[in-house]
C-alpha positions in Angstrom: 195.2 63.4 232.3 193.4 62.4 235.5 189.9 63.7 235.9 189.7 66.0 239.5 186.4 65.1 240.9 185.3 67.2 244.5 183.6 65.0 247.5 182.5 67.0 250.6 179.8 65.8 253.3 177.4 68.5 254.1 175.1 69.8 256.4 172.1 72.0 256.3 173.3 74.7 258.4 176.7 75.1 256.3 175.2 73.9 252.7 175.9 77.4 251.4 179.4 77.4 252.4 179.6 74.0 251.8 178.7 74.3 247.7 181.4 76.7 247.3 184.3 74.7 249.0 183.2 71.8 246.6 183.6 73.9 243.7 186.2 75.5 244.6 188.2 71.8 245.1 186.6 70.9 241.6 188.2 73.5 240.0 184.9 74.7 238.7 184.9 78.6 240.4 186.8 81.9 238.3 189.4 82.3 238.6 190.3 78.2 237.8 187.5 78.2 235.0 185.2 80.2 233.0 181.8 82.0 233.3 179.4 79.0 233.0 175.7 78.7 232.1 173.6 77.0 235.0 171.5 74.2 234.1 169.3 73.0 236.7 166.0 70.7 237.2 162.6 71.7 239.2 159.7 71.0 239.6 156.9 73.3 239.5 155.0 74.5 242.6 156.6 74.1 246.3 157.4 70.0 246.0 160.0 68.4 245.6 160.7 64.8 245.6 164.6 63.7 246.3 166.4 62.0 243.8 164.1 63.3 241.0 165.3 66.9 241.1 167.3 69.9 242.1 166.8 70.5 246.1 166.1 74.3 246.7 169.4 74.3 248.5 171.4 73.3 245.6 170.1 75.9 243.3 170.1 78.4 245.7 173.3 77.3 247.0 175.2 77.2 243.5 174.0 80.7 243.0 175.4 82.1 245.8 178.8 80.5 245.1 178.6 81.2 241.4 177.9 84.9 242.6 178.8 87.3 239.3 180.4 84.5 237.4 177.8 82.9 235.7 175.8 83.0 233.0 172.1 81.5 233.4 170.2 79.1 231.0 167.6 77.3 233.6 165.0 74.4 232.8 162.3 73.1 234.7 161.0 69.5 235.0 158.5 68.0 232.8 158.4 71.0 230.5 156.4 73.0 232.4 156.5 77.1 233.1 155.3 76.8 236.3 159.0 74.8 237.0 160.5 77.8 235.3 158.5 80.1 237.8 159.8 77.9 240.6 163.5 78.4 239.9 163.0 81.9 239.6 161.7 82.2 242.8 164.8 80.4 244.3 167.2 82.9 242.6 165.4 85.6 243.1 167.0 86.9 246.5 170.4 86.8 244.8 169.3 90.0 242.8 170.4 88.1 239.9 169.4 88.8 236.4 167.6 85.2 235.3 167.6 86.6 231.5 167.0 82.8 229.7 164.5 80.8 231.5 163.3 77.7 229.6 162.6 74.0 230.1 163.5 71.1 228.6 160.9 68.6 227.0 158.4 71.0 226.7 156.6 73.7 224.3 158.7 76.4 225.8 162.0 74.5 224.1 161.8 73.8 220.9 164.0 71.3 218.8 165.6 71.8 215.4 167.0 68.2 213.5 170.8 68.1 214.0 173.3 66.3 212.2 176.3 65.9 214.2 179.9 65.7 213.1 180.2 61.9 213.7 177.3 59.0 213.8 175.5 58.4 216.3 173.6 55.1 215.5 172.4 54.3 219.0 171.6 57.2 220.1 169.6 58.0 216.9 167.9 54.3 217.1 166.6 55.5 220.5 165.0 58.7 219.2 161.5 58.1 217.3 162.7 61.8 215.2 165.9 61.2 215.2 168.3 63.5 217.2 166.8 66.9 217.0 168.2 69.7 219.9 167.4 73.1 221.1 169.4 76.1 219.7 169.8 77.5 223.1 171.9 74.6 224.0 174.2 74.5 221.1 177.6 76.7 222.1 177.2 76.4 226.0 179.6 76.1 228.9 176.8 74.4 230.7 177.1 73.9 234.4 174.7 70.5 235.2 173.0 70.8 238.5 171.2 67.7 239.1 170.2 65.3 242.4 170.7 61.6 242.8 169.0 58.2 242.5 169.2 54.7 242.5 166.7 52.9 240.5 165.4 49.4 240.8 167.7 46.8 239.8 170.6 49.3 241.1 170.8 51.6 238.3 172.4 54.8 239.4 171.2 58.2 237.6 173.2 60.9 238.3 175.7 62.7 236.2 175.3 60.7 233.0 171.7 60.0 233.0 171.1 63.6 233.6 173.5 64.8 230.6 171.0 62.6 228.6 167.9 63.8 229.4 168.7 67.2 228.5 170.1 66.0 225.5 167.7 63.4 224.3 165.2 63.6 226.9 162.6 62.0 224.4 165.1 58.7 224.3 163.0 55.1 224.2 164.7 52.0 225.6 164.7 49.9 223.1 165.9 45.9 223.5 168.0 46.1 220.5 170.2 49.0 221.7 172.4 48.4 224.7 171.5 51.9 226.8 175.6 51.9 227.5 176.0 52.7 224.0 173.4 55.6 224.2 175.2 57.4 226.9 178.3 56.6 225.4 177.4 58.5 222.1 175.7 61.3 224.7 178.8 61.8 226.5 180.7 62.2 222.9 177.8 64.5 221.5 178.0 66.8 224.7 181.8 67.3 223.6 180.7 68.0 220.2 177.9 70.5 221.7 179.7 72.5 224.3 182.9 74.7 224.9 182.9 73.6 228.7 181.0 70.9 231.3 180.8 71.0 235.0 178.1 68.4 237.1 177.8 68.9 240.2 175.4 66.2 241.9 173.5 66.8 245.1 172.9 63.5 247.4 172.3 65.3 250.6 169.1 62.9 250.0 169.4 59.9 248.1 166.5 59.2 246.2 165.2 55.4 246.2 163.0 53.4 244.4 161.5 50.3 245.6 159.6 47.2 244.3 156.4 48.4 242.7 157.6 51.8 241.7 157.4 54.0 244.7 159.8 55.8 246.0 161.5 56.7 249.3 164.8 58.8 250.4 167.6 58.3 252.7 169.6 61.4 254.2 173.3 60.9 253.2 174.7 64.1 253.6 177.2 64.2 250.3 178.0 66.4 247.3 180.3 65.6 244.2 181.1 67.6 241.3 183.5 68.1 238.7 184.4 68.3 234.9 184.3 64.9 233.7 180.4 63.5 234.2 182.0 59.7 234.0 184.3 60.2 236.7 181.7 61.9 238.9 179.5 58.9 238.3 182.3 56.7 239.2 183.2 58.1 242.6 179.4 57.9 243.2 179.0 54.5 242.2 182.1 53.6 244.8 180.3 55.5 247.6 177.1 53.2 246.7 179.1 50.1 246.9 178.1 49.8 243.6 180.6 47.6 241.5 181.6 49.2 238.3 181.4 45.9 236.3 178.0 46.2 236.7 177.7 50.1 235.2 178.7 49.1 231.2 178.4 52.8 230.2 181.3 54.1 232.5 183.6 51.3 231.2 182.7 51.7 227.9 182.8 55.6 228.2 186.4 55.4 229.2 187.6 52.9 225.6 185.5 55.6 223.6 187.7 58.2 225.4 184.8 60.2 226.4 185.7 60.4 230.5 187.4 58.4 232.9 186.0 55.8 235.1 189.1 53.9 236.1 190.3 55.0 239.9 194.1 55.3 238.5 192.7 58.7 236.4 190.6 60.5 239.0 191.7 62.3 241.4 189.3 62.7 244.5 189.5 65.5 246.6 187.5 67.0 249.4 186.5 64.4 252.0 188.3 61.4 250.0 187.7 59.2 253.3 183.9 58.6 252.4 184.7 56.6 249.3 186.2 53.3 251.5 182.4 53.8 253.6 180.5 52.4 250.9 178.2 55.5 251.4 177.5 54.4 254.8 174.3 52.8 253.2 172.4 50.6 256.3 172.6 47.3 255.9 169.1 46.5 255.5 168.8 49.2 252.5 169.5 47.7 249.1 172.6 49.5 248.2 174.7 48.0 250.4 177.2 45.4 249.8 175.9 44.9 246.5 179.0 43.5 245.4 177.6 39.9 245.4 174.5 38.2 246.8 172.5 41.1 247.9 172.1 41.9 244.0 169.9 38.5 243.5 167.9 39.3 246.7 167.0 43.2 245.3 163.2 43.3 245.4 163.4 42.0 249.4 166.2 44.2 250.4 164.7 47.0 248.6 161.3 46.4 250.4 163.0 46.6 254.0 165.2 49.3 253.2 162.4 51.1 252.1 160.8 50.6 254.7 163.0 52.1 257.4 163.9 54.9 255.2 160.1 55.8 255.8 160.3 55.7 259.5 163.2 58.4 259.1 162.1 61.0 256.8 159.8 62.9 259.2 163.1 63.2 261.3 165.5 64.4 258.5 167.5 68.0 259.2 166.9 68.3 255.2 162.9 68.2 255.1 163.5 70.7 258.1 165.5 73.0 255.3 162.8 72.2 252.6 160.3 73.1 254.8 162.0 76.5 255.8 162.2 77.2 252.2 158.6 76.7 251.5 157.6 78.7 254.7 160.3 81.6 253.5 162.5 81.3 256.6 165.4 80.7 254.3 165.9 84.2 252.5 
């Protein structure tokens, strides 16, 4: 069965309309699926960084299309209230009831040992405790808001990564345990865990991080959701330029049977065009072409892309949005 996975390119003055066309092409609105439970990341006060968590758009956005038909179990970043607060505030104006408002990692969640139906040996290996998990996640339809990011060295988090760190967001990298085998088991264990999964991912911004840690952002105007957290990763990692060969955990999430990240079992619809523009990343930035030599020159492409993308943030229509939502022009 081929995995349906939504693309649409958005703009700030349509965003609202624009998150409910992409679920509705994913499949993911009632009538075509159930109530679901939202699961979103933010963080505390007015900031907000891109690629590190929800935009206020998104949340607010996915409320509005969700309208009566969801059920809410929210989080905040870093495991603080004061997130909690935050994405109260954006869902507030909806009028909707926000009855179970917790966040992950923190005091406010706390963790029970869990023995799950099959092993889990990597996944375990990674956790100091072992796996222990939150009652209020067991028996969810979760619906997985999160934003997107490339890391150094290319490593895309987005639908996977994010499934994991609301599973085992206390996870350790650990040399002896490949990380593709972590998600893998994480992607099986979510199966185990819920009834139901959406993810939809928000790169209106793209989050990057550069030689040295910091980060910057590049506007690129796209959202993807759908069922199957592999496939969505997939599609992203096409729009990157990113080559899959170099992305173990989708490959190996498809021979475990877990998702789909071969382009013969997804089906793309929305604006299917954007996946043969390689994100329209700029050539100077460090995403693009990395399909051969630009991957051993990373650090100095990095650097330059960087670079530019800080000449264009002042000028991005999105940071114009933010800022409307901090100010309370957006109601």
């Amino acid at each position: 069965m081929k995995s349906r996975v939504a693309i649409l390119e958005a703009r700030p003055e349509t965003i609202a309309d624009d998150y409910h066309r992409l679920l509705k092409l994913a499949g993911l609105l009632p009538p075509d699926s159930l109530p679901w439970d939202l699961l979103a990341c933010v963080q505390e006060g007015r900031s907000w960084q891109p690629g590190r968590s929800c935009p206020p758009w998104q949340v607010r956005g996915m409320a509005e299309a969700l309208a009566d038909g969801a059920g809410l179990l929210a989080v905040g970043a870093q495991g603080s209230m004061a997130a909690a607060d935050r994405l109260r505030a954006l869902l507030a104006s909806e009028e909707r009831e926000t009855k179970e408002i917790v966040t992950w990692a923190g005091a406010a969640l706390e963790t029970v040992p869990y023995r799950a139906v099959r092993p889990l040996p990597a996944l375990e290996g990674s956790l100091e405790a072992g796996l222990e998990l939150s009652p209020h996640l067991r028996d969810r339809r979760p619906l997985l808001l999160t934003p997107v990011s490339l890391a150094e060295g290319g490593r895309l988090q987005a639908a996977v990564s994010a499934l994991a760190d609301w599973l085992a967001p206390k996870r350790r990298r650990r040399g002896r345990i490949p990380e593709s085998e972590v998600l893998a088991e994480v992607l099986g264990l979510a199966r185990e865990l819920f009834t139901g999964l959406g993810v939809v991912c928000d790169a209106t911004v793209l989050g990057l991080r550069r030689r040295g840690g910091a980060r910057v952002s590049l506007d690129r105007n796209l959202l993807v959701a759908g069922a199957d957290p592999v496939a969505v990763d997939a599609v992203l990692a096409r729009l990157l330029g990113l080559r899959l060969e170099s992305l173990p955990w989708l490959r190996l999430a498809q021979r475990r049977g877990v998702g789909n990240s071969e382009v013969s079992r997804i089906e793309v619809l929305g604006d299917g065009h954007l996946t043969d523009l390689d994100f329209q990343i700029p050539a100077d930035s460090f995403a693009a072409g990395q399909r051969g030599w630009l991957s051993r020159r990373l650090p100095a492409v990095l650097a330059r892309g960087a670079e530019a993308a800080d000449r264009d943030a002042g000028d991005s229509p999105w940071q114009g949005l933010h800022n409307d939502f901090q100010t309370g022009a957006v109601s």
